[in-house]
C-alpha positions as CSV (number, residue, x, y, z in Angstrom):
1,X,62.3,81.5,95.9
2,X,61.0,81.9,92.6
3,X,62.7,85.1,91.7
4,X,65.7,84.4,93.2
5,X,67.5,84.4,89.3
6,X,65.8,87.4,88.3
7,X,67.4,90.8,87.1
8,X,66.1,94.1,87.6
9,X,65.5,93.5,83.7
10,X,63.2,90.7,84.0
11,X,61.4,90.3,87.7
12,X,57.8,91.2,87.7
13,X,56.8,94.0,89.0
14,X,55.4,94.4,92.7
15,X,57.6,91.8,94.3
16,X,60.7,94.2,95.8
17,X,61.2,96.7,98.8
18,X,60.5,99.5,99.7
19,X,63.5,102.3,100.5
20,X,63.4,102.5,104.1
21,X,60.6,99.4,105.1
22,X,61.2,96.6,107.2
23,X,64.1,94.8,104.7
24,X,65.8,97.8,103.7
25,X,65.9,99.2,107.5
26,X,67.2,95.9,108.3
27,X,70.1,96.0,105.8
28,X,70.9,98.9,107.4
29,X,71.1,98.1,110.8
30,X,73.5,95.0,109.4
31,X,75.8,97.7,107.8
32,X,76.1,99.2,111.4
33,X,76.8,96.2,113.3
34,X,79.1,94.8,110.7
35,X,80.9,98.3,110.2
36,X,81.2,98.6,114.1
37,X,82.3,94.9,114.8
38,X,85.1,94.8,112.0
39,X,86.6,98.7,112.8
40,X,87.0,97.5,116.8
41,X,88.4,94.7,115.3
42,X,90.9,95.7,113.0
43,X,92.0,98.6,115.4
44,X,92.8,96.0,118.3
45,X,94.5,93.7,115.8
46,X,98.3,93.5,115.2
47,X,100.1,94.6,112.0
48,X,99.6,91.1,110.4
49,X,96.7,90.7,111.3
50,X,95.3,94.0,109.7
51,X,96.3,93.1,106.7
52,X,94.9,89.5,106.7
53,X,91.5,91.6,107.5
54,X,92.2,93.8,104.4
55,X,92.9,90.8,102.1
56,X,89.7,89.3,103.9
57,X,87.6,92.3,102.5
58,X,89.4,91.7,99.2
59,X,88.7,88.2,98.3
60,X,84.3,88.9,100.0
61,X,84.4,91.9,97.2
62,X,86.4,89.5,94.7
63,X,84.1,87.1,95.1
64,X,81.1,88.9,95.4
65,X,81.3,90.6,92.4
66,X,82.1,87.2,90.7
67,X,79.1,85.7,91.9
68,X,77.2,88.3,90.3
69,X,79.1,88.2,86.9
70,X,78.3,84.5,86.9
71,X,75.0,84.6,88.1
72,X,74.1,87.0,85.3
73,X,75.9,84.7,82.8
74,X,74.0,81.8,83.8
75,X,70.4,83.5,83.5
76,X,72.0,85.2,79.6
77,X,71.2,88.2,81.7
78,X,74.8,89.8,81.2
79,X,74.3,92.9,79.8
80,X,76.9,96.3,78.9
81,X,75.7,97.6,81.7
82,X,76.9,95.3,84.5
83,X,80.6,95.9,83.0
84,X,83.0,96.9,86.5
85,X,82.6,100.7,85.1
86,X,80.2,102.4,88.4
87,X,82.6,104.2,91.0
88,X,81.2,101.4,93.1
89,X,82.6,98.7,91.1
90,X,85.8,100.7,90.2
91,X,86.4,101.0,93.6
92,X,86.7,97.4,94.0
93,X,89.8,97.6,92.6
94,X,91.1,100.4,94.3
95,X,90.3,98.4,97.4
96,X,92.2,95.6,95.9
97,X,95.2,97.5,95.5
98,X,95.5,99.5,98.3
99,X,94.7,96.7,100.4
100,X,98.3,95.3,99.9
101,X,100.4,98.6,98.5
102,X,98.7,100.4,101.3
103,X,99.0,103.6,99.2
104,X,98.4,106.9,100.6
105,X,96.4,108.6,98.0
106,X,94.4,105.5,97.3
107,X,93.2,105.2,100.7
108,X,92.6,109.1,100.9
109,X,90.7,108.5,98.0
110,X,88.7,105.5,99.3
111,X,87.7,107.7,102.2
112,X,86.8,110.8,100.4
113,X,85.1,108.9,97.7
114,X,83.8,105.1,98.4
115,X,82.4,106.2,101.9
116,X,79.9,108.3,100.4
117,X,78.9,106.7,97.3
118,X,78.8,103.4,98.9
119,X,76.8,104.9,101.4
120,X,74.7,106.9,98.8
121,X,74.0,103.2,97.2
122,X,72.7,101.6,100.6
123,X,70.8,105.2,101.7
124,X,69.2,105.5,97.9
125,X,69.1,102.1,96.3
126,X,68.5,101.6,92.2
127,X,67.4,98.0,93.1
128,X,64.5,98.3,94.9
129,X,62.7,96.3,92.4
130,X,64.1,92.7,93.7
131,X,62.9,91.3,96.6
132,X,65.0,89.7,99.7
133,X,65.3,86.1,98.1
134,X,67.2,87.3,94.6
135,X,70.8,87.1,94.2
136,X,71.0,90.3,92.7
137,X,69.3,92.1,95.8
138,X,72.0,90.2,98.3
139,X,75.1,91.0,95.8
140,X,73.8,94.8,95.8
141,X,73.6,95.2,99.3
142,X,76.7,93.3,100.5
143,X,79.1,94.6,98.3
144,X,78.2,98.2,99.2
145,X,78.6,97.3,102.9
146,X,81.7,95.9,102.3
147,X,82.8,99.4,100.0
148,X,81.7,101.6,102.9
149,X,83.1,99.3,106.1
150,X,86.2,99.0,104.5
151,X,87.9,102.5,104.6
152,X,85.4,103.1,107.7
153,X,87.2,100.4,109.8
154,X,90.9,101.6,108.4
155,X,90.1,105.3,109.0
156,X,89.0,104.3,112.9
157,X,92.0,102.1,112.7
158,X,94.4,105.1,111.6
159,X,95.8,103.6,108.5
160,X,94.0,106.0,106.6
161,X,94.9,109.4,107.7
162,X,92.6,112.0,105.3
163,X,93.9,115.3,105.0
164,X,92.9,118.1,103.3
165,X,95.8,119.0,100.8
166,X,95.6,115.8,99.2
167,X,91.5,116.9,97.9
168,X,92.9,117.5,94.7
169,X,94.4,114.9,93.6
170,X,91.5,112.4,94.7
171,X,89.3,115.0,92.5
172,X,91.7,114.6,89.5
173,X,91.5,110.7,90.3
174,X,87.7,110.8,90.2
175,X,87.8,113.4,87.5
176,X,89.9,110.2,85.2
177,X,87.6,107.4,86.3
178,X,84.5,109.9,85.0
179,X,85.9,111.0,81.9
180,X,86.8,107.0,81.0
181,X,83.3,105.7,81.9
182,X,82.1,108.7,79.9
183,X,83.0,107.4,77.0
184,X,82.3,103.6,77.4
185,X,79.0,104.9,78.0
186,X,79.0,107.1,74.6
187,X,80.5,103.7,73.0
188,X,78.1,101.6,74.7
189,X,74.9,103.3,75.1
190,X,74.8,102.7,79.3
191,X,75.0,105.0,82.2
192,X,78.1,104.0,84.1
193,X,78.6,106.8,87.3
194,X,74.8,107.9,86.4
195,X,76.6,110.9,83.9
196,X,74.1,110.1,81.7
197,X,71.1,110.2,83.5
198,X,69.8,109.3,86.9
199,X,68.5,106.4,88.1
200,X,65.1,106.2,90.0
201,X,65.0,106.9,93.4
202,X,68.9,108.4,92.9
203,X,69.3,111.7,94.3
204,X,70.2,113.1,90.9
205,X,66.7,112.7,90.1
206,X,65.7,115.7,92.2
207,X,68.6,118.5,89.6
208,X,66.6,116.3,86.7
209,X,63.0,117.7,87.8
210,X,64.0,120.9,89.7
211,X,67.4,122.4,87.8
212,X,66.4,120.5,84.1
213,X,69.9,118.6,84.6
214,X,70.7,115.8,86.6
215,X,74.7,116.9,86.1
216,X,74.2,120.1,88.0
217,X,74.0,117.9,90.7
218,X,77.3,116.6,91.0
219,X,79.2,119.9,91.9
220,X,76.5,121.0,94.5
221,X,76.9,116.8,96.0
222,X,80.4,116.7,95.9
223,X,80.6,120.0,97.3
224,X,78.7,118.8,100.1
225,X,80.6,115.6,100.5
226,X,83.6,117.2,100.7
227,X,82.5,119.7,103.4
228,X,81.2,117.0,105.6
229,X,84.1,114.8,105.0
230,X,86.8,117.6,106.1
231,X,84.8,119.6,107.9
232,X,85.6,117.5,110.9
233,X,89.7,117.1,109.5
234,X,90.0,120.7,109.4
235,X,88.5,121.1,112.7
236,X,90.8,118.5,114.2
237,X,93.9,120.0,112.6
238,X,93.0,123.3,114.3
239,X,92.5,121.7,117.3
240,X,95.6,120.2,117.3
241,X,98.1,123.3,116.4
């Protein structure tokens, strides 16, 4: 494993994935399985024993994002950018906290929000430059299953109940987490939430060739999100009445 302590700032080129090849396909397919197995799981489960599941996801993304940290230390890789100041990372926290306060915005949030950028980050990944055997390649693709499974599994479960009215506020949320990584990345020089400019092989890339701005893009994708995240809420609601 010779590039297993490699960045995507130093590994030589040619040794990573391809997005959607053998090893990313395979990732995948693990995000399925672990996604299914866990949301049967936790629904079956008892009350105590859905929260020992949450504080289980807690200390994996705890812990995975400390093994990352430290890794990066170790090498002298640890750079601005790998501050906790992505939505991804962010949402770590949120996770974190909801886990045990069980807050009703916060998990609205996690489900309007984490599902789709974690699974925007496993779809799309930045990292395709490190190959299987790199700690950074694992870290990247664990931690984003374990951001999308979460409010997946308490969704299914019914602990997280998404409702329309409350869009706005998990807009306004989003809207504060943006405008604070904004400026660390004015103060910084880095690209925290891509509002800078988008990564390769990010979906942004296509408003930075097509529309001359990658930010155009994030009305027309949240608008999207939010249609196929509700679309099926509002449908149920109707339903219902």
């Amino acid at each position: 494993m010779p590039y297993f302590f490699e960045s995507v700032e130093t590994v030589p080129a040619g040794v990573g994935f391809n997005m959607y090849d053998t090893c990313h396909l395979s990732w995948l397919l693990a995000f399925v399985l672990f996604t299914v197995f866990f949301s049967v799981t936790y629904k079956k489960a008892s009350l105590e024993k859905r929260k020992k599941i949450r504080i289980l996801f807690v200390i994996l993304l705890l812990l995975d994002e400390a093994v990352k940290t430290a890794g990066l230390l170790a090498i002298d890789g640890y750079l601005p950018k790998y501050l906790p100041f992505h939505l991804c990372s962010i949402n770590i926290f949120i996770i974190t906290y909801h886990a045990f306060k069980m807050h009703k915005i916060c998990g609205i949030y996690l489900y309007t929000v984490s599902i789709p950028a974690a699974l925007c980050a496993l779809l799309f990944p930045t990292w395709t430059s490190l190959p299987l055997a790199n700690y950074m390649h694992l870290h990247s693709f664990t931690v984003h299953i374990l951001l999308a499974a979460y409010p997946i599994m308490l969704t299914y479960a019914g602990d997280i109940r998404p409702e329309i009215k409350a869009i706005p506020h998990c807009l306004a949320l989003l809207a504060a987490l943006a405008a604070v990584a904004y400026v660390v990345n004015l103060l910084l020089g880095t690209n925290f939430m891509f509002l800078m400019y988008p990564d390769v092989g990010n979906p942004l890339s296509w408003f930075e060739t097509n529309w001359g701005n990658h930010r155009y893009g994030f009305p027309v994708m949240i608008s999207g999100i939010l249609l196929v995240m509700y679309l099926p809420v509002y449908i149920l609601e109707k339903w219902r009445k």
